[in-house]
N, C-alpha and C positions, 0 to 999 in steps of 0.2 A: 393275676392282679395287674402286672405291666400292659398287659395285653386291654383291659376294662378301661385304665390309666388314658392309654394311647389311641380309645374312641373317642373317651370324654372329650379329650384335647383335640382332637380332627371335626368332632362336630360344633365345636365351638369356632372353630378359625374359617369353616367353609363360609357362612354367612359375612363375612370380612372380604375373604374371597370373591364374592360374588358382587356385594356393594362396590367394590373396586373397580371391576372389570364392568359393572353396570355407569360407572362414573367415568371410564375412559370409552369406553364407548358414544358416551354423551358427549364426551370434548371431541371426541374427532368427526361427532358429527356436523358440531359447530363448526369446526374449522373445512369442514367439507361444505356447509351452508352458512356463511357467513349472513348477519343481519344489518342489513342498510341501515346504520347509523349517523357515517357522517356526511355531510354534503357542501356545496359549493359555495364561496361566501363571495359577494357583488354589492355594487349601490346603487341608489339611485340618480340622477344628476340634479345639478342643482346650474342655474344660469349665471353666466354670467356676461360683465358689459363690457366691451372693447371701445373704446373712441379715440379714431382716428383724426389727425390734426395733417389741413395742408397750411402750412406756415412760409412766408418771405422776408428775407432780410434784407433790407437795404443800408448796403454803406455809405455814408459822402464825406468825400474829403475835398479840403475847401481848398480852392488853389492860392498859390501865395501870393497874389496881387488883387485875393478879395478883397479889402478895403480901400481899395481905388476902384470898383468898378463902376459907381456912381456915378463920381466923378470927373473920369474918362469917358467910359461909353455909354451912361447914363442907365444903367443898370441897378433899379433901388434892390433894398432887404437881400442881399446876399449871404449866405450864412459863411462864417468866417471859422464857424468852431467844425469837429470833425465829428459824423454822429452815426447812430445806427440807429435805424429805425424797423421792429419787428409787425407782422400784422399777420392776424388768422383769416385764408380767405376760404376755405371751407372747412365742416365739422360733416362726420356721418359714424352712426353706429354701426355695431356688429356683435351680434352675439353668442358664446361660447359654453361649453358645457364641460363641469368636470367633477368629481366623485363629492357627494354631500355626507361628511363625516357626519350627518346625525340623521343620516336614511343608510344605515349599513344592513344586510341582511343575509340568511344562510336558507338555498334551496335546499331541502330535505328530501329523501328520498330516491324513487327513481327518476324524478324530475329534472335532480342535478347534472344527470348524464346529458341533457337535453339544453342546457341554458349556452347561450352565448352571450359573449363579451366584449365590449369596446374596449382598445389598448390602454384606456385608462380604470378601466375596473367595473365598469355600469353595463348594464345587463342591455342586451341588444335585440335580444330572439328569444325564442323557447321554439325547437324541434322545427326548427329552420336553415337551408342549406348556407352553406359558412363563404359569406362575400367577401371582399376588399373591405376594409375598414381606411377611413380616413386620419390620420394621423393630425394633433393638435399642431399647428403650427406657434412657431416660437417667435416673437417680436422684439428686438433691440431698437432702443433709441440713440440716437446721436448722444454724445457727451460731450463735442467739443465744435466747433464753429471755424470755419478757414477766417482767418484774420487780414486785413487789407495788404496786397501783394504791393509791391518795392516801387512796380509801372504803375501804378492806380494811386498812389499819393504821392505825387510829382515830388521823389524824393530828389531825382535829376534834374528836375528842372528848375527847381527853386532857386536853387544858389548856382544858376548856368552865370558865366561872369559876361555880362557887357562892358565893353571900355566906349570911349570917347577918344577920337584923335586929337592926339597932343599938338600944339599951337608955340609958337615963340614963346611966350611965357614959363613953358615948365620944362622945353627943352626937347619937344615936338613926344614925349613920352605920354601911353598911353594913360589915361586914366580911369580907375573904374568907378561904375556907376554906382550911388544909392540903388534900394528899391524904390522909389519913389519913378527915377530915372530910368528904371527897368520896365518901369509897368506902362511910361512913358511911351518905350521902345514899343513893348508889344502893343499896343493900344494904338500906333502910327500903323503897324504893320496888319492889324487886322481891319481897317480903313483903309488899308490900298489894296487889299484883297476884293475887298468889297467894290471898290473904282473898279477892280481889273473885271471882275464879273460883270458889272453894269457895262461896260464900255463893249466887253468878246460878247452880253447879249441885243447891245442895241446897235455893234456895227461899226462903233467908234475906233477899235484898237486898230490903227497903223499894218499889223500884221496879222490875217485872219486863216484860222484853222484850214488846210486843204479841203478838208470834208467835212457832214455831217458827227463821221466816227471822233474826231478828231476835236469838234468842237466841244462835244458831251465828257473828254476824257478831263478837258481844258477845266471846264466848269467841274466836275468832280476831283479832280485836284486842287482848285482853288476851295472849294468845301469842307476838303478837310482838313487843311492848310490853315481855316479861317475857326475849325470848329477845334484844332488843339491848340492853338493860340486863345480861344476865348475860353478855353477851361482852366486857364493862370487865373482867370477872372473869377470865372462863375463854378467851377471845382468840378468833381465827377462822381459819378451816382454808380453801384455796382448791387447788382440783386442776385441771389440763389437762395432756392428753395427749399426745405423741410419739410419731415414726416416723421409724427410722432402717435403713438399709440400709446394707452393707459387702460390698465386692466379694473375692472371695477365689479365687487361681488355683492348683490345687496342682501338686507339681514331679510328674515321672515318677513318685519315689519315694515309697513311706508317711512323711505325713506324722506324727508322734508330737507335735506339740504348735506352736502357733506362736500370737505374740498377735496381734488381729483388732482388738480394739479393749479400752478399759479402762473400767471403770466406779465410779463414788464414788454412794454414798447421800445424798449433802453435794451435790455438785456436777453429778451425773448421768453421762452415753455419754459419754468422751470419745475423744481420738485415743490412739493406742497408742505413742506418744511422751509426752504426756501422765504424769508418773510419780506425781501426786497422787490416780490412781486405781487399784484392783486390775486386772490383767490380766483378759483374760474368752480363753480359748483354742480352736483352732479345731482338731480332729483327723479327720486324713483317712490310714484304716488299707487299703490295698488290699490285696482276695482274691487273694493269690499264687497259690495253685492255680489260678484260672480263666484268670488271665493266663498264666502255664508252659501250658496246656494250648493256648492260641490260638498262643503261642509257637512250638511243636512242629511245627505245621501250615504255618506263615505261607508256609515255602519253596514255590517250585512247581517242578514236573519240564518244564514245557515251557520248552524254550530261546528262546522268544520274549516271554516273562511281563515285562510292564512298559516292552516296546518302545515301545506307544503312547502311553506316560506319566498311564494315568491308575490311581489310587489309591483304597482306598475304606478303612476304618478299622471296625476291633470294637473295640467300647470293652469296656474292666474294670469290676469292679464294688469299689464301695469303703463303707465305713461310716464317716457321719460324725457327729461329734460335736461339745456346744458347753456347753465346761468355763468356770464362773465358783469360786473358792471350794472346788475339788475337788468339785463337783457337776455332775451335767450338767443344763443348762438345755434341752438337745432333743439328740436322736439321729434319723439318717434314713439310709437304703440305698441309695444312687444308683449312674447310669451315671457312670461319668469317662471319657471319649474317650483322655487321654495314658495310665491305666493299661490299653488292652489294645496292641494289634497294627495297624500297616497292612500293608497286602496290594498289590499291582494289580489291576487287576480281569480276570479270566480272557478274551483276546484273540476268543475267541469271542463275546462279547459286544459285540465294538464293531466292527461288520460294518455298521452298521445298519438291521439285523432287530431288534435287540432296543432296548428301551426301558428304560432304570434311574432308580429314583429313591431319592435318600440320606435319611437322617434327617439335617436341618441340627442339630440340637444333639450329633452325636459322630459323623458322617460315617460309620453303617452301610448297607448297603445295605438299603432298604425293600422293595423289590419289583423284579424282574426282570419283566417283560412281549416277549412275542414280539407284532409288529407283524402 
């Protein structure tokens, strides 16, 4: 009876037995053939705009005996106050590419093994040998301005002391001069400067330069002799240059106008928050018709299109513009990657036999190549 007992129970447990060992079998063969499930995640580019500013500043500071210059050497409208004056003398675009958070995507399959990538995330290649990539470069602008140095706004020379030789009356002591009586001084002195040069070139002067070398030195020292004396008058001008860049991303849509940055004559580029300067505007009009026409196309008739997950982008073409003042200070014709169309890239293509490579700055395809 134990014996009947202890088939019953062995023929019941073998089918246990076997589903078991048919179920470990089955995982280790998975794990011995694993299934391509996950793959590579990338975007596409989207454009963007750089504009570039050559900018100059001039400083003037007036010398202290501008409101005699009239006057004295007959020099009208002298500016008396101290000023700066900014101006833009060229504008030029440049355009840049970098990952479009609403073109994100994952290659699937054995595909993924194959894709290349720009150092910013945007797919480069597919089953293409691995180049140099160029790195975005990074742009600072100035935040602060050198301000007029100590020599350049006759801080020394303004209050230099002239006296007057004293006379019986005050006890032969010297006395000093107003400015009136200062400007006086310089104003005699830059009129005999003048004498001396007329006379060393027409021959007049008493004592004449041994040489040629000699006479040219004479005359260039009276020149500037005559040219930092008349700067107590007429003040002095000082200029350096600037370089500024502004990063600019347009939306899908035409843009019609948007501030970039603002500018003052007074104060110079500033931020576009900034409201102490005019607007300077930045228009980005995209060619509707080229876009509609990529539009039209984009669908594809194979039911398998975009299976493998990979995407490749025809950009729009857009005209941009760079308004100060209701004037444009530059126009240019570019690519924009967000105004055209993304696509997949047609499944025969990533077999690989074939070899593709994108334009990194709008994700087109550059070239197809069969291996």
């Amino acid at each position: 009876m134990r014996i009947l007992i202890f088939i019953i129970v062995l023929s019941l447990c073998l089918p246990v037995f076997g589903q078991r060992n048919k179920k470990n079998e089955e995982e280790a063969l998975e794990v011995i053939i694993p299934e391509f499930v996950e793959g590579v995640m990338y975007s596409l580019p989207q454009t963007g705009i750089r504009v570039h500013l050559k900018t100059s500043k001039t400083d003037y500071a007036p010398g202290p005996y501008a409101r005699f210059a009239n006057q004295f050497l007959g020099i009208a409208d002298v500016n008396t106050q101290a000023t700066s004056d900014w101006k833009i003398n060229n504008v030029s675009f440049e355009v840049f590419s970098l990952p479009d958070p609403d073109q994100v995507y994952k290659a699937m399959g054995e595909i993924a093994s194959l894709i290349g990538l720009t150092p910013n995330g945007c797919i480069s290649g597919i089953n293409v040998s691995a180049s140099p990539q160029m790195v975005a470069k990074t742009v600072t602008n100035p935040v602060s301005y050198s301000g007029i140095e100590s020599d350049f706004s006759f801080t020394n020379l303004s209050d230099m002391p002239f006296f007057s030789a004293g006379d019986s009356t005050n006890g032969f002591r010297p006395t000093r001069l107003n400015i009136e009586q200062k400007a006086v001084e310089v104003a005699t002195r830059i009129l005999e400067c003048r004498n001396l040069k007329f006379e060393l070139a027409t021959g007049f002067i008493d004592v004449a330069p041994p040489d040629g070398k000699g006479y040219e030195a004479s005359l260039k020292q009276l020149d500037n002799i005559e040219e930092e004396l008349l700067s107590l008058f007429t003040g002095k001008k000082k200029s350096e240059s600037y370089h500024f860049s502004f990063e600019y991303i347009p939306s899908a849509n035409t843009n019609k106008g948007e501030v970039i940055f603002r500018f003052s004559e007074e104060n110079g580029v500033l931020d576009k928050s900034d409201l102490t300067g005019k607007p300077v505007l930045i228009e980005v009009s995209k060619n509707a018709e080229l876009s509609s026409g990529y539009e039209r196309l984009r669908n594809s008739e194979n039911p398998d299109a975009g299976k493998s997950g990979v995407y490749y982008r025809q950009p729009g073409m857009a005209e941009v513009k760079l308004v100060y003042e209701l004037k444009s200070l530059a126009t240019s014709s570019m690519a924009i990657a967000q105004y055209g169309v993304s696509a997949p890239v047609p499944e025969l293509f990533l077999n690989g036999i074939y070899s593709l490579e994108f334009h990194p700055e709008t994700g087109a395809i550059k070239n197809v190549i069969q291996k």
